[in-house]
LOFIVO-273387 format. One record per residue: residue number from 1; chain; x, y, z of N, C-alpha, C in turn; residue in three letters. Coordinates in steps of 0.02 Angstrom, whole numbers, plus 50000, padded with zeros to 5 digits. Example, Ala and Ser with C-alpha at 12.3 -4.5 7.8 and 13.67 -1.06 7.14 Angstrom:
# LOFIVO-273387
PT   num   chaine     n.x     n.y     n.z    ca.x    ca.y    ca.z     c.x     c.y     c.z   residu
PT     1        A   50660   49716   50390   50615   49775   50390   50660   49835   50390      ALA
PT     2        A   50642   49888   50354   50684   49947   50357   50645   50002   50394      SER
# end
This chain:
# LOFIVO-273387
PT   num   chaine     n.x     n.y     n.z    ca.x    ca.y    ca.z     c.x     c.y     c.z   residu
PT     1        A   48145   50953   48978   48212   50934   48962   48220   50859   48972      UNK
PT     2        A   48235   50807   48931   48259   50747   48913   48331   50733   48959      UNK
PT     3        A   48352   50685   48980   48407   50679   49048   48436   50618   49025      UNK
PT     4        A   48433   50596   48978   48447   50516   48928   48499   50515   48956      UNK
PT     5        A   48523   50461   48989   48593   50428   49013   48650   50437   48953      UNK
PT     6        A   48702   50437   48959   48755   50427   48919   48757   50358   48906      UNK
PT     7        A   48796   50326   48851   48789   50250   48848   48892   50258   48855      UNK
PT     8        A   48922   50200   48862   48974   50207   48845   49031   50222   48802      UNK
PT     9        A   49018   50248   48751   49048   50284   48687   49063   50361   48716      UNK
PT    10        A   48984   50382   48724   48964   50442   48759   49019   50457   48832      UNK
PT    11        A   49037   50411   48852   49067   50429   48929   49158   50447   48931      UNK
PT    12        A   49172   50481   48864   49244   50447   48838   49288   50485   48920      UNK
PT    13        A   49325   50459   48930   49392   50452   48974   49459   50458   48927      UNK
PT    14        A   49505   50494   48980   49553   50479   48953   49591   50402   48951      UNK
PT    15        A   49648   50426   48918   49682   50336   48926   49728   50337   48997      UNK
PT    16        A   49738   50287   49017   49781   50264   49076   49857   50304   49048      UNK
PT    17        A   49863   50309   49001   49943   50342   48990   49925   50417   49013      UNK
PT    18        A   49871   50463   48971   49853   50510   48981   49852   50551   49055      UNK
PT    19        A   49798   50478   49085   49792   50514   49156   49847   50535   49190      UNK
PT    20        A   49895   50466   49179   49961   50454   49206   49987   50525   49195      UNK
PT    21        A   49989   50545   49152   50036   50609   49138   50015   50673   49148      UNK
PT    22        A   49962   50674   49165   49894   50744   49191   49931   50777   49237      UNK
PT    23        A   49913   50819   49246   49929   50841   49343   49908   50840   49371      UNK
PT    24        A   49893   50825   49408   49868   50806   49466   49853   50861   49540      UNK
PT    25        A   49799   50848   49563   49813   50904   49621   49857   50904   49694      UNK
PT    26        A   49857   50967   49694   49905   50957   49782   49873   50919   49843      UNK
PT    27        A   49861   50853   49824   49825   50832   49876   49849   50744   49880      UNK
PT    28        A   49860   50724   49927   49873   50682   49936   49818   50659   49988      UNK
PT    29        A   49787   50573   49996   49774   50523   50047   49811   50487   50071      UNK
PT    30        A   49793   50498   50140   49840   50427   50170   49786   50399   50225      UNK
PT    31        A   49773   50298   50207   49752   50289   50266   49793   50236   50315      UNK
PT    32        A   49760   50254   50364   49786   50232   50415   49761   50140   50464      UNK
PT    33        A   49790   50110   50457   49772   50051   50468   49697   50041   50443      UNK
PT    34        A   49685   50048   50391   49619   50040   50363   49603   49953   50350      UNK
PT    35        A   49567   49931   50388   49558   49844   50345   49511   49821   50326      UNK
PT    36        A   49459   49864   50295   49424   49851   50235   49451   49867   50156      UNK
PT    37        A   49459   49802   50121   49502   49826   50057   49452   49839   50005      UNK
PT    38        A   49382   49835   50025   49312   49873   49986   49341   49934   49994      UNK
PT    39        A   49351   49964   50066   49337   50045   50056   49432   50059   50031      UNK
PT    40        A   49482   50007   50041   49537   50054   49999   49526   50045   49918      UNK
PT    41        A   49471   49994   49875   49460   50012   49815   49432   50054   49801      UNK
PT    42        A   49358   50076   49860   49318   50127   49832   49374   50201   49835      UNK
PT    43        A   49416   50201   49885   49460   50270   49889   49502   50274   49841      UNK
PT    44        A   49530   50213   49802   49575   50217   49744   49527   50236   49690      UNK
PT    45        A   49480   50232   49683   49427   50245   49643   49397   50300   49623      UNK
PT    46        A   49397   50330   49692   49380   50424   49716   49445   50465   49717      UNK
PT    47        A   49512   50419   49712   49572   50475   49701   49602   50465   49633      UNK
PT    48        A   49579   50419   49585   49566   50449   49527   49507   50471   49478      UNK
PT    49        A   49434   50478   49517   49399   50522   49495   49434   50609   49493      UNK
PT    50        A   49442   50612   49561   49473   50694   49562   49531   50715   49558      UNK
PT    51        A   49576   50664   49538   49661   50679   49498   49685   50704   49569      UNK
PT    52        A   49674   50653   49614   49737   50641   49664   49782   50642   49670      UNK
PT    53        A   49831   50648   49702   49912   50654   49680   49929   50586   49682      UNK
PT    54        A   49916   50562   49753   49934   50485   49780   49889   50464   49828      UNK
PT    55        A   49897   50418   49851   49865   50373   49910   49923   50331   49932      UNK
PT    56        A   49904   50355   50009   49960   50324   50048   49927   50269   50078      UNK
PT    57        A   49952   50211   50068   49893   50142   50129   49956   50129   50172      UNK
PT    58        A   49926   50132   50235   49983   50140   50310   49982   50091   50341      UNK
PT    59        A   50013   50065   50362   50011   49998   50416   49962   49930   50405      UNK
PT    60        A   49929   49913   50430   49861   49849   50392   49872   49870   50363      UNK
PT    61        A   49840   49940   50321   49800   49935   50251   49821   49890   50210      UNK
PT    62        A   49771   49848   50170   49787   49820   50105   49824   49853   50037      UNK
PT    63        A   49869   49805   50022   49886   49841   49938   49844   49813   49897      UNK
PT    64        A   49857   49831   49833   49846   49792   49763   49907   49762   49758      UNK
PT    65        A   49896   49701   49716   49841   49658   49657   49822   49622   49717      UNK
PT    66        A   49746   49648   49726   49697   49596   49781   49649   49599   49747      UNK
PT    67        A   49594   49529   49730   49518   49522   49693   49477   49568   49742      UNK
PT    68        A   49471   49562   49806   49415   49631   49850   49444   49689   49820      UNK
PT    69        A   49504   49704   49827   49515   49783   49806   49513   49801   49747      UNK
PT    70        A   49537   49764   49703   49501   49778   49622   49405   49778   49609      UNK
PT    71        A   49386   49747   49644   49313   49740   49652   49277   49812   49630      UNK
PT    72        A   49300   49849   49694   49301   49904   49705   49318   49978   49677      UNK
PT    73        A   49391   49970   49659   49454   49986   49627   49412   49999   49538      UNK
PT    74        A   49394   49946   49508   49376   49944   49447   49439   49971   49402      UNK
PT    75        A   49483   49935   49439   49581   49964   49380   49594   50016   49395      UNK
PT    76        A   49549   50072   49466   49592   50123   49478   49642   50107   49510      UNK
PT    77        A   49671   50056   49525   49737   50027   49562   49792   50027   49498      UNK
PT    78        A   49756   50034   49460   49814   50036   49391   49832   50127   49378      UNK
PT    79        A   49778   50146   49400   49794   50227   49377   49814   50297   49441      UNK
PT    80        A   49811   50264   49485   49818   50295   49552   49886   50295   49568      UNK
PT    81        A   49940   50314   49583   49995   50311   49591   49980   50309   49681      UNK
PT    82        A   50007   50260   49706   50003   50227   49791   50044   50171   49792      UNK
PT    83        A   50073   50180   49846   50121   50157   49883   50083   50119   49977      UNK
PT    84        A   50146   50085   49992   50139   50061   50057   50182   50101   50091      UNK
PT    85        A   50171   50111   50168   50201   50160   50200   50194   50104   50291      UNK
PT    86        A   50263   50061   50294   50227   50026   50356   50193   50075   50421      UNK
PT    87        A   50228   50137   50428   50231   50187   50491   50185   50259   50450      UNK
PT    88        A   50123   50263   50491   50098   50321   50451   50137   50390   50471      UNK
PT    89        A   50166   50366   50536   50162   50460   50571   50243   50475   50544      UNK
PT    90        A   50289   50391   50529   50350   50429   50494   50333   50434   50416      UNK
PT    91        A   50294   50429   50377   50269   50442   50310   50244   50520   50312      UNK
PT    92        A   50197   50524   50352   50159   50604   50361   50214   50650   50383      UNK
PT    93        A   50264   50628   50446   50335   50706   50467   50365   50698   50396      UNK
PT    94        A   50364   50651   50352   50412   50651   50297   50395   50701   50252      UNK
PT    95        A   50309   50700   50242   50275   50740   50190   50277   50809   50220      UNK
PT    96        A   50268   50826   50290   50281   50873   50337   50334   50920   50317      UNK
PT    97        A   50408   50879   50311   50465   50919   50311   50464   50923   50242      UNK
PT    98        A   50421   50907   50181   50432   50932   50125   50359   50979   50110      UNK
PT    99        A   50330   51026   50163   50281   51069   50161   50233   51046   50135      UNK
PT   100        A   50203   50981   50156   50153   50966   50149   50102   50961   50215      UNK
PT   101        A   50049   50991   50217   49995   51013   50279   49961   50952   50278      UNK
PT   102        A   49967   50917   50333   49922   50852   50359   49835   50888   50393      UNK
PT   103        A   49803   50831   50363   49734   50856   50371   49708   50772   50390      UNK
PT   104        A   49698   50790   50457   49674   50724   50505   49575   50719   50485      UNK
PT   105        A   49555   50663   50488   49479   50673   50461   49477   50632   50538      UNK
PT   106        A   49446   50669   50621   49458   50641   50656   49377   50675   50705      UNK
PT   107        A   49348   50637   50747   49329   50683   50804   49354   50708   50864      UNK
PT   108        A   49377   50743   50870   49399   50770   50937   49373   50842   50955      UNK
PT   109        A   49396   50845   51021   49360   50925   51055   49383   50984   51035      UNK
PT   110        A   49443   50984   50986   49438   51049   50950   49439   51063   50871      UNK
PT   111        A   49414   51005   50840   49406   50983   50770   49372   51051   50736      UNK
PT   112        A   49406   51058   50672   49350   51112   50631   49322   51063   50588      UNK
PT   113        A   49271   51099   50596   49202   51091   50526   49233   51091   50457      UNK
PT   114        A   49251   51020   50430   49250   51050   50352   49222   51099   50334      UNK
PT   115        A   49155   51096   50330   49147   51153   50280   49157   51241   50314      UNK
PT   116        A   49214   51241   50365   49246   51308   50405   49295   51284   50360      UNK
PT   117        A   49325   51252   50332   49417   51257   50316   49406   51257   50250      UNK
PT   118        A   49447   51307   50212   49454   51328   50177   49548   51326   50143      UNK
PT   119        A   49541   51285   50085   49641   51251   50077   49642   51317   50028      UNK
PT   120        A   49694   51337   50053   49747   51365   50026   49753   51354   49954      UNK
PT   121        A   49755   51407   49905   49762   51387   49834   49819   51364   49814      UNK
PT   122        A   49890   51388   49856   49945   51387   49849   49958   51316   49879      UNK
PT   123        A   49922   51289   49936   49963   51223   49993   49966   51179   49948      UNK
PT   124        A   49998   51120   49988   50006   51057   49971   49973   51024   50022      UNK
PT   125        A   49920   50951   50039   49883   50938   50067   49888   50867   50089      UNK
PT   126        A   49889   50857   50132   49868   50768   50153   49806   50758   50204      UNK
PT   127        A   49778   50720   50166   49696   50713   50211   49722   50636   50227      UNK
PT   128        A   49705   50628   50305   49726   50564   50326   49653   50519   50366      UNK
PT   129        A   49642   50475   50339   49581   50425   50380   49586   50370   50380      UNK
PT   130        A   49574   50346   50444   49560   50308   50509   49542   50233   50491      UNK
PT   131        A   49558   50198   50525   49533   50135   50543   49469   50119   50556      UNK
PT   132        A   49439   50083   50539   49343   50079   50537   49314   50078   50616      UNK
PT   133        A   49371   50037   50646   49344   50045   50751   49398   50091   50770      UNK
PT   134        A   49446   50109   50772   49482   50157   50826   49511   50223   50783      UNK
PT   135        A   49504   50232   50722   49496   50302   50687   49558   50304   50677      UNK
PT   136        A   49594   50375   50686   49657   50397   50657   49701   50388   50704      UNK
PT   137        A   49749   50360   50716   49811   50336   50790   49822   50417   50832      UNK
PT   138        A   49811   50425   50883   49818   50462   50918   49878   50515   50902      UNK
PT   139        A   49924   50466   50891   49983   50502   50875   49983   50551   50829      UNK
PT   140        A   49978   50507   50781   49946   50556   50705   49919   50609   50716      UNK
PT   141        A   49853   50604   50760   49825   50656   50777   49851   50718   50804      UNK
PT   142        A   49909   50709   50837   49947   50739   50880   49963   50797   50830      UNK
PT   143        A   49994   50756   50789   50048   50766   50723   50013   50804   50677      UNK
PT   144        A   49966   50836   50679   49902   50863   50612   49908   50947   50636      UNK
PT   145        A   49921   50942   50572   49913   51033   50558   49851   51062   50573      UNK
PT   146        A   49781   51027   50542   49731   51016   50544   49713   50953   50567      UNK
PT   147        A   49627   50961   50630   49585   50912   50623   49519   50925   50617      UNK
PT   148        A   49507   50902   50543   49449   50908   50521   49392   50868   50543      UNK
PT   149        A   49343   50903   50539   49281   50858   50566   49191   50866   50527      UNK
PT   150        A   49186   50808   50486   49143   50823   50439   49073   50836   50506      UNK
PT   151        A   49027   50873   50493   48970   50897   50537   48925   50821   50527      UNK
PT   152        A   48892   50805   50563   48837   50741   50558   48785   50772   50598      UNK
PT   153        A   48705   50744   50601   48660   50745   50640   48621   50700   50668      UNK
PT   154        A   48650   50617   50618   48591   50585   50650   48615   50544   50700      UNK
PT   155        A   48612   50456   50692   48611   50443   50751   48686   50383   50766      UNK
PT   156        A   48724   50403   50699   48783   50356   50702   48831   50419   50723      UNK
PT   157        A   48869   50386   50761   48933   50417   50795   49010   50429   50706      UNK
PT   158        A   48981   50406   50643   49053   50429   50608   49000   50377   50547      UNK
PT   159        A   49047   50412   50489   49026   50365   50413   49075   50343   50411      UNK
PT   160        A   49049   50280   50362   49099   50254   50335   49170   50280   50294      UNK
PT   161        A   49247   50233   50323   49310   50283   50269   49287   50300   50207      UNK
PT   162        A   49268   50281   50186   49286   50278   50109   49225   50345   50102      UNK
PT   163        A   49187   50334   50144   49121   50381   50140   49139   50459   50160      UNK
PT   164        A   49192   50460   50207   49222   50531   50225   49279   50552   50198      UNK
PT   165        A   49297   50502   50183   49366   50517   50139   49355   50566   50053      UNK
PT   166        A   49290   50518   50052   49264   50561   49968   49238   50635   49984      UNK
PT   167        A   49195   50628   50033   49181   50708   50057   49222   50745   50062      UNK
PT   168        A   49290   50724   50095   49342   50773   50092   49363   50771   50042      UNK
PT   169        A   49384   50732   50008   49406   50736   49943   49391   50777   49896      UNK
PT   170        A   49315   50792   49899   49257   50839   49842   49300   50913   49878      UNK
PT   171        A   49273   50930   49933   49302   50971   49988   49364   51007   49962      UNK
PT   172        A   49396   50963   49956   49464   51012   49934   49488   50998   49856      UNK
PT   173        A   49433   50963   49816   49422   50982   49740   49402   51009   49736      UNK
PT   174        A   49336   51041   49768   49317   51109   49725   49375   51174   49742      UNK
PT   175        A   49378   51184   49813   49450   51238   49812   49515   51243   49779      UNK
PT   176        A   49528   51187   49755   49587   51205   49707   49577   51161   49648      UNK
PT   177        A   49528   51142   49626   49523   51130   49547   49534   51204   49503      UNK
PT   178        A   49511   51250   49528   49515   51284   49490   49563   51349   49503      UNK
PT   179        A   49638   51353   49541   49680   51369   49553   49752   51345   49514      UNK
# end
């Protein structure tokens, strides 16, 4: 079997109006004082690969129109519907009191295993990640319906945001893409 790359003709996309008007899944990002604006392009990037709802950038985080975050971004800052949110934990009780389930991407001593959690076909979802040195604000944590915890073995203590954020992301695309 022949595996010939696609060339760009071959790769068609929809248009930016199109996506715009898609639906999108029950899933929302939000990060949390994140201050690498590499990894908030690569995440604007990965939440419109899998028809994200939104992306929330919390406190630091960078917005767009920034040259690092478009870098990254490649104009998914044009197709991602995201907002600034100065306070994450009053952004998340907000999404809270409109039945949306916060999903902390955190380590702690009673974290589940992504691949143990299993979303709801019916929920509405917010996966929330961390700051690159002190992770997700304690508080937040407090505040989580769920805290998820991707499994690791080798010899780093956590991956990179943008690197766990997409795992979860896949994570709860395959469970309700097709719901």
């Amino acid at each position: 079997m022949e595996h010939k790359k696609k060339n760009i003709i071959e790769l068609t996309r929809t248009s930016l109006e199109e996506y715009r008007a898609a639906g999108k899944l029950p899933l929302i990002v939000a990060l949390d004082n994140v201050r690498s604006l590499n990894n908030v392009g690569s995440l604007l990037r990965t939440c419109d690969a899998f028809m994200v709802r939104s992306l929330l950038l919390c406190g630091i985080t960078g917005t767009p129109p920034h040259p690092e975050i478009h870098k990254t971004a490649l104009g998914a800052e044009e197709s991602v519907d995201w907002r600034h949110c100065d306070d994450t934990l009053a952004a998340l009780r907000s999404l809270q009191a409109d039945g949306w389930q916060i999903c902390v991407l955190e380590q702690t001593h009673n974290s589940l295993p992504l691949n143990r959690f299993t979303p709801d076909p019916n929920g509405k979802y917010v996966i929330v990640a961390g700051n690159e040195i002190h992770g997700v604000d304690q508080a937040v944590v407090d505040a989580a319906d769920f805290v998820l915890e991707i499994p690791q073995h080798g010899t780093k203590h956590s991956l990179n945001v943008s690197v766990s954020s997409g795992i979860a992301i896949w994570h709860f695309y395959n469970a309700l893409i097709n719901n």
